[in-house]
N, C-alpha and C positions, 0 to 999 in steps of 0.2 A: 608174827601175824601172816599168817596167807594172804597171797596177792592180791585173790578175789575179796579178803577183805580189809583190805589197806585200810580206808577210808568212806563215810557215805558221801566224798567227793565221787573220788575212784567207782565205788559201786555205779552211780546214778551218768559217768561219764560211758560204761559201757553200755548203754543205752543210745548215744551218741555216734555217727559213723564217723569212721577215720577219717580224716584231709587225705582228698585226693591224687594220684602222683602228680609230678608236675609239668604245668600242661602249658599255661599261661601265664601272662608276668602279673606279678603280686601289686595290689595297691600301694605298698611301701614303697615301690619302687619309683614311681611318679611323683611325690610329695614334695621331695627335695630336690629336683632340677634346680640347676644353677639359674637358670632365668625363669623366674615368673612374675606374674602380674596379677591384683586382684583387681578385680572388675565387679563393683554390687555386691561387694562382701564375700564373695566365692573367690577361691584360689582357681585360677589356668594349669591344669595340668594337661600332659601327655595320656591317651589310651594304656591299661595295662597290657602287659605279657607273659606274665609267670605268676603262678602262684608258689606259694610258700610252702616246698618241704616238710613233711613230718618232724618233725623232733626224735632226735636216735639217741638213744642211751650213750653217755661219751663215755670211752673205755678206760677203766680206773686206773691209776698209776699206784703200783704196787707197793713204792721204795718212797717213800715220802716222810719228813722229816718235820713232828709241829714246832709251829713259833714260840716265842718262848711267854708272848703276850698271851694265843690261848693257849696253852699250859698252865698259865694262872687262872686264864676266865674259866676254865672245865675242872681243872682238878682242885684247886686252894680255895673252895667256896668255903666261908666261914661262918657260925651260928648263927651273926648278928644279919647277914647278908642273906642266907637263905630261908630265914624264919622272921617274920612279920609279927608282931605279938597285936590282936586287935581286942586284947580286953577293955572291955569297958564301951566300944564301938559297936551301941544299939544298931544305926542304921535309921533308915527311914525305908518303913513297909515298903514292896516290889511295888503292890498295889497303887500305892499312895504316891507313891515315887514316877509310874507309868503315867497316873493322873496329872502331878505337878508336872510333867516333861511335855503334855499337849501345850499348856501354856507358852513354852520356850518357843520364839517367835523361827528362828533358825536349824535347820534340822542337823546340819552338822555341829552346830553348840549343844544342840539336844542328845547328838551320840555321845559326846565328850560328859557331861554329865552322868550320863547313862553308865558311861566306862570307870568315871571314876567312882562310881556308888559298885561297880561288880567288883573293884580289885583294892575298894578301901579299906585301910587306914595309907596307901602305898597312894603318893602322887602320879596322876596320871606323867608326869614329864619327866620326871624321875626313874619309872618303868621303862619307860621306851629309850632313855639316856641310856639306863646303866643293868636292865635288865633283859629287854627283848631281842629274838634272836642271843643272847649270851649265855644264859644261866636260868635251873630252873628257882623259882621266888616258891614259899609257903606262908599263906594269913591262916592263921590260926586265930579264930574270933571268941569261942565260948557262947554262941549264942545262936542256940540251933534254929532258930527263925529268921535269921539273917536272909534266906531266900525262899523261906515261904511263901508259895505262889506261882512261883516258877514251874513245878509240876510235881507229879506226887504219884506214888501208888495208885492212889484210888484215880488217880486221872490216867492211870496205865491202863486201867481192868476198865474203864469208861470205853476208852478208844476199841480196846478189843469187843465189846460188846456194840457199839455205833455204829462202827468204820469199817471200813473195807481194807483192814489188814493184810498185806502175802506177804508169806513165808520166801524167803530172800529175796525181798524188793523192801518191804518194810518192817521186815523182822527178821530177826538172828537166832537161833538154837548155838549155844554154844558148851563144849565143855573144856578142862585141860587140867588133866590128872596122869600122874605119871608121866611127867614131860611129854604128854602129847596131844595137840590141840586137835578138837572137833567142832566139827557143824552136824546139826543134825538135824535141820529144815526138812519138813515132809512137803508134799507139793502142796499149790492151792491156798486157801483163806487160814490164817492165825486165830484160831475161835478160844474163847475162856476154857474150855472142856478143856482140848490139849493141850495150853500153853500154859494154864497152872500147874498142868500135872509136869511137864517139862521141869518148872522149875521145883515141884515137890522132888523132883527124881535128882534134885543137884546141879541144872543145868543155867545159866546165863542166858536171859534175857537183852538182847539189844535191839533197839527202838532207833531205827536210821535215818528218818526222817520229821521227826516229833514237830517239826513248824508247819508239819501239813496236818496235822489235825487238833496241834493246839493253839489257840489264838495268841497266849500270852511267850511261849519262846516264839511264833513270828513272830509278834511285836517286839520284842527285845532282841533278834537276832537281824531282822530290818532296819531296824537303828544302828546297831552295831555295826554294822557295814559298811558304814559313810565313817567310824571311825579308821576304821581299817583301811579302803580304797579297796578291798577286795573281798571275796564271798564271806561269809560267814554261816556257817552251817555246825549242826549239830547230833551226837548221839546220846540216847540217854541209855544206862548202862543198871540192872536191874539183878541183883545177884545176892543167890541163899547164902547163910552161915555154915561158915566153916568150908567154902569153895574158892574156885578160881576159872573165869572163865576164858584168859585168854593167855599163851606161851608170854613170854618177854620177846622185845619188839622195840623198833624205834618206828616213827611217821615221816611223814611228810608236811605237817602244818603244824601252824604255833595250835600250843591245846592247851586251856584250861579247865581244870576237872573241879565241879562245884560241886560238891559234897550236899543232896537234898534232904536223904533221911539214914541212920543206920550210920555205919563206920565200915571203913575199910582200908588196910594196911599197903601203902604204898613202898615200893623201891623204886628210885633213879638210880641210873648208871651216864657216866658219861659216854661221851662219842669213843670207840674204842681204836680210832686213828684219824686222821686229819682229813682223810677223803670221805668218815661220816659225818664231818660237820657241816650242818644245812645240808642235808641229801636232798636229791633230785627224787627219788622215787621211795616209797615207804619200805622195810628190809622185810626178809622172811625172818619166821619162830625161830627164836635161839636158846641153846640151852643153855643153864647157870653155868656150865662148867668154862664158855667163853664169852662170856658179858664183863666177867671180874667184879672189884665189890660195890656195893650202891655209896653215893655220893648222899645220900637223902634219902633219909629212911623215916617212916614216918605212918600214926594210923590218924588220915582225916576223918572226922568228926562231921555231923548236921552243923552244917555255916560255916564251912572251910574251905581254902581255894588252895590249887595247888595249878602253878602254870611252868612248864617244862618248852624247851625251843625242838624243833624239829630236828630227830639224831640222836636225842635222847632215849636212850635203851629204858623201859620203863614195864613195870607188870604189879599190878592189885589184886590182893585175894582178900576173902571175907575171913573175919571171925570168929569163932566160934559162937559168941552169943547175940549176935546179930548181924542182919541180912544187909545189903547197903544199897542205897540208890542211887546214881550220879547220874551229872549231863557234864558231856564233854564237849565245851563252844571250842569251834575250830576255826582258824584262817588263815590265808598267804600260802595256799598250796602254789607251784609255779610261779610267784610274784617276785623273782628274783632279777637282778640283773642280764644276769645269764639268758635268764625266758626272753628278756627284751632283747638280747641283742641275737638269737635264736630268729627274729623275725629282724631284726635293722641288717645284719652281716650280710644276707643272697641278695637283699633286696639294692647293698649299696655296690655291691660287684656288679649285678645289673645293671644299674645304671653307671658304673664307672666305664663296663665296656662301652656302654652306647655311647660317650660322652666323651671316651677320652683311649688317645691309640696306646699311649705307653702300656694298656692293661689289654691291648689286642696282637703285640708285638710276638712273631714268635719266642717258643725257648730255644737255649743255644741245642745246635743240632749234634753236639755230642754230651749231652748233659746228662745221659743214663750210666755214662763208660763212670763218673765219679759222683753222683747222686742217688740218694736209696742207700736201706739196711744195709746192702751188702759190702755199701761204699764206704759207712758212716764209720769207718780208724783210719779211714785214709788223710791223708798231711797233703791237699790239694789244695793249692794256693785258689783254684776253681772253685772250691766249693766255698771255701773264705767269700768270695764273688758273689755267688748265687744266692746264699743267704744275706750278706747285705742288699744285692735288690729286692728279694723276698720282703724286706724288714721295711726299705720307700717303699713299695707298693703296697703296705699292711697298714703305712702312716698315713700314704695319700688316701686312702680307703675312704678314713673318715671325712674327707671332706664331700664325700659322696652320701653320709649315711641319711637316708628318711628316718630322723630320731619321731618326731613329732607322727608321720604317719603314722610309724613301726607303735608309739603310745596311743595312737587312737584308735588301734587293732585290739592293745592291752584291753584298752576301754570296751572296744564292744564285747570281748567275752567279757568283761565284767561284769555289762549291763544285760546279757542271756544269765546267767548264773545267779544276778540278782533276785532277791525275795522283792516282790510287788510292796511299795510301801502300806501298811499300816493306816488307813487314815482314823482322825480325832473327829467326835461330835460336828467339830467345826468345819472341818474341810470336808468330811461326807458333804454337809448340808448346802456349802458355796463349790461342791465339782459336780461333775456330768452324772456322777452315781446317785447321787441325793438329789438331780431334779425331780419336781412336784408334779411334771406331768402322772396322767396316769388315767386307768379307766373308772368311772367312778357313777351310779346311778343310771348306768345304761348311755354313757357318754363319754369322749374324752375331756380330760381336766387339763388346766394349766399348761398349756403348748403353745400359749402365745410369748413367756418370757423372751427379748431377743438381748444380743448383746449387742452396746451400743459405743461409741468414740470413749462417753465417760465414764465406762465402765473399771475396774480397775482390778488387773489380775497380776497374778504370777505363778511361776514353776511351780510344781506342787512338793519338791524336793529337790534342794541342790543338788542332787548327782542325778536326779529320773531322767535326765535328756540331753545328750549329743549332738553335735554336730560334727560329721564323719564324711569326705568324700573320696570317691573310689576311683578318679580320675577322670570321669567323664560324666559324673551326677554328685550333688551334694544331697546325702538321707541324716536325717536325724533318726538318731534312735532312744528309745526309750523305756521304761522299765514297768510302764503304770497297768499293762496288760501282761507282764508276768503272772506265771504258776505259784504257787508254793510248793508242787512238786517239782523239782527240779529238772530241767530245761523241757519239760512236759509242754510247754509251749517252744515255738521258733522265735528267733529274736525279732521284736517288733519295732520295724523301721517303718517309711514312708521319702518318699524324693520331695525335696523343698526344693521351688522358685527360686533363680539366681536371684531375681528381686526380693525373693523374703529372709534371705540367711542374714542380713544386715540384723532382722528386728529377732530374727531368733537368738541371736549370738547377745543382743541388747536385751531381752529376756532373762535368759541365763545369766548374764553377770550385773542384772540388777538385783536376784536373789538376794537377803529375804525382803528387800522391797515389793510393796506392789506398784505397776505402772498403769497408767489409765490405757486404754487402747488406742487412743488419740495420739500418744506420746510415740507409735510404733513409727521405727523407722523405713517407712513405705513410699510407695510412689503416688498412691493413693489412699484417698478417706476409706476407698472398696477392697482395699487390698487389705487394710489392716483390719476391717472387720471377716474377710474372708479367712484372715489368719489366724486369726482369736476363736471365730468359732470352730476352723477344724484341730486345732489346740485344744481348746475344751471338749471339743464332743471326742475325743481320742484321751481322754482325763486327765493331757499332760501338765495342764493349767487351772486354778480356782479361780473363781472371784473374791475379792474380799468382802461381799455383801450378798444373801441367796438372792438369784437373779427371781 
């Protein structure tokens, strides 16, 4: 896959400007001081000074040798192991399914459900034990309505007729014949004229953003979210008989490929050496001649899933007798250890020098004559030396590191990235979106509703709202004024009262309770109604009764 089209992660981040050099110190840096105090439910931290470095591609090591653990997990995948058999496994309608999930009083119990109806007859706890991140799984169901609903041809050729489609922002021209992949995006609006005849010409159809104009993948990809802890986003992948729209390729995100209508003939390959499992960045088009053989070969069917880990060398072409439709749910780009400690490492060197001289001391003044490439066959009892300081000072490191900040950084791009929750009947009708004021017979209506001590609210979703401070203010941020185009809005914060993070923090982890507003932990009767209503008129809170 070309780099330009890695992912509709990757597409919609080059719309994003880079992090700037580094100028100032990073909030991670501040977090974890050895001495702090909280006062009124805020942490005391120090002013920043740096910000946080770009991220640099780390430079691959050539000579690398796999373990012998994955050498089993990649190569010895066995029938039983990589095929799901879900005969017999009606399901319960998307429909019917999205309906009974308003019910679920909990929104991260409501993803969990959600996740286990997309990957059933496979236990959700089971998958994640012995499948993800490892190996790719196949459900073969026999029951081509399994996801009926989810999206469709005819909701393709809807969009293109409605919506405000472009050509490489929300659509793809693709071909790859003769080992060699194309794009063929004309400039400007995607209209039914030319994008049928695209694909009457043989060409791939990809749809890179389908939760912006369909309500039904938002809703199931805004749930999904809160299973994962990080984005969740999608392509739908649209493609005639007897073609192939894209080279073979490995990504960057876990992908499940839901087979909607039509068939299409899948190969996996595994990682083809130990520095491409779990890659950092999506790879270019490969030819068959150095992928080697598929691991999982296979043609999904309408109501089939088929989920591969990021690494995996993977490419689909159609059949001759029919044309095939998929959506590929995707997540956990960047969500690695490595990403977190990419932001905890400069931030806890910064604060080790400030804090502590052993990391301010010079180095010994002839330490270039036996240190460096040039030095590195030398039998210098010196260098023996320098490497074990190296080694204390890499140990004492950690007791410098802002983990907790360095996570509540993860957090806020989580919470820019996120889809805007979904709301249900109910939570329209008790949030700020569904109040009843309004203009009505040449008057306003209903604008006297107020919020009162007894009134009784709560978050509108476990994960819509943070609490994040940057060293010298605490913001909450939030998700309930997201886009569904992606990061098409700025991430939406606000500065909270060192007097109100007591009752925000007491909010958030009374989810899914609701709390009366009486019960907020303020200083005043004024404060807790000052806080509930700018909570609710910001949507970040319901009532559990319309006001």
């Amino acid at each position: 896959m070309e780099k330009k089209h890695m992912s509709a992660f990757e597409l919609y981040k080059t719309l994003s400007p880079d992090l700037p050099p580094t100028a100032t110190k990073s909030p991670l840096q501040v977090a974890n001081k050895k001495k702090r105090k909280k006062e009124n439910g805020a942490s005391k931290v120090s002013p920043i000074k740096a910000q946080i470095k770009p991220e640099r591609k780390p430079e691959r090591k050539k000579m690398r040798k796999k373990s012998a653990q994955r050498e089993e997990s990649l190569n010895e995948i066995t029938e039983d192991e990589e095929c799901v058999n879900g005969h017999g496994e009606a399901g319960e309608a998307l429909d019917a399914l999205l309906a009974d999930l308003t019910k679920v009083n909990n929104s991260k119990e409501r993803a969990s459900k959600l996740f286990q109806w997309f990957i059933n007859p496979i236990p959700v706890k089971s998958f994640f034990r012995e499948t993800w991140e490892k190996k790719p799984i196949l459900v073969q169901r026999k029951n081509p309505d399994y996801y009926k609903g989810l999206f469709s041809t005819a909701e393709f050729d809807r969009i293109l007729r409605q919506d405000e489609v472009q050509y490489g922002v929300n659509l793809d021209v693709t071909s790859y014949t003769k080992g060699k992949r194309e794009t063929h995006n004309p400039p400007g609006r995607a209209l039914p004229f030319t994008v049928w005849d695209f694909y009457e010409s043989g060409c791939s159809l990809r749809l890179l953003n389908p939760q912006a104009f369909s309500s039904t993948v938002w809703n199931v990809l805004s749930t999904l979210q809160e299973q994962f802890g990080s984005m969740a986003g999608a392509n739908v992948y649209l493609t005639p008989p007897g073609t192939q729209g894209f080279a073979p390729h490995y990504d960057d995100i876990e992908a499940f490929v839901v087979q909607l209508e039509g068939k299409k003939h899948w190969r996996v390959y595994s990682p083809r050496s130990e520095d491409e499992v779990l890659p950092v960045l999506s790879s270019t088009n490969f030819n068959q001649t150095n992928i080697g053989k598929p691991i999982l070969e296979v043609v999904l069917e309408a109501g089939d899933l088929l989920y591969f880990p990021r690494g995996f060398i993977h490419q689909g072409d159609c059949l001759p007798d029919a044309h095939s439709l998929h959506i590929t749910v995707s997540s956990f780009q960047k969500n690695s250890w490595g990403d977190l400690l990419h932001k905890v490492v400069p931030a806890a060197l910064e604060i080790a020098m400030e804090e502590d001289v052993e990391f301010r001391q010079g180095l010994p003044l002839d330490y270039l004559t036996y240190m460096g490439v040039q030095n590195s066959d030398k039998d210098d009892p010196r260098r023996t030396k320098f490497f074990s300081r190296v080694e204390h000072l890499m140990k004492k490191l950690t007791t410098y590191a802002p983990v907790d900040a360095a996570v509540d950084q993860k957090a806020r791009v989580f919470l820019h990235d996120c889809l805007p929750p979904m709301l249900t009947p109910e939570e329209l009708a008790t949030s700020v979106l569904g109040a009843s004021a309004r203009w009505e017979h040449g008057q306003v209506m209903d604008v006297g509703a107020k919020i009162t001590a007894k009134t009784r609210v709560r978050v509108l979703r476990g994960g819509c709202a943070r609490l994040c401070s940057d060293g010298e203010a605490v913001h909450l941020y939030y998700t309930t004024e997201n886009s569904r185009v992606y990061h098409k809005e700025q991430l939406k914060s606000f500065e909270i009262k060192v007097e109100h993070t007591d009752a925000i923090e007491f909010l958030i982890h009374s989810y899914p309770k609701f709390v009366t507003v009486g019960s907020f932990p303020c200083d005043s009767a004024e404060d807790r109604i000052t806080l509930a209503e700018l909570l609710f008129e910001r949507g970040i809170i319901h009532t559990a009764d319309a006001l």
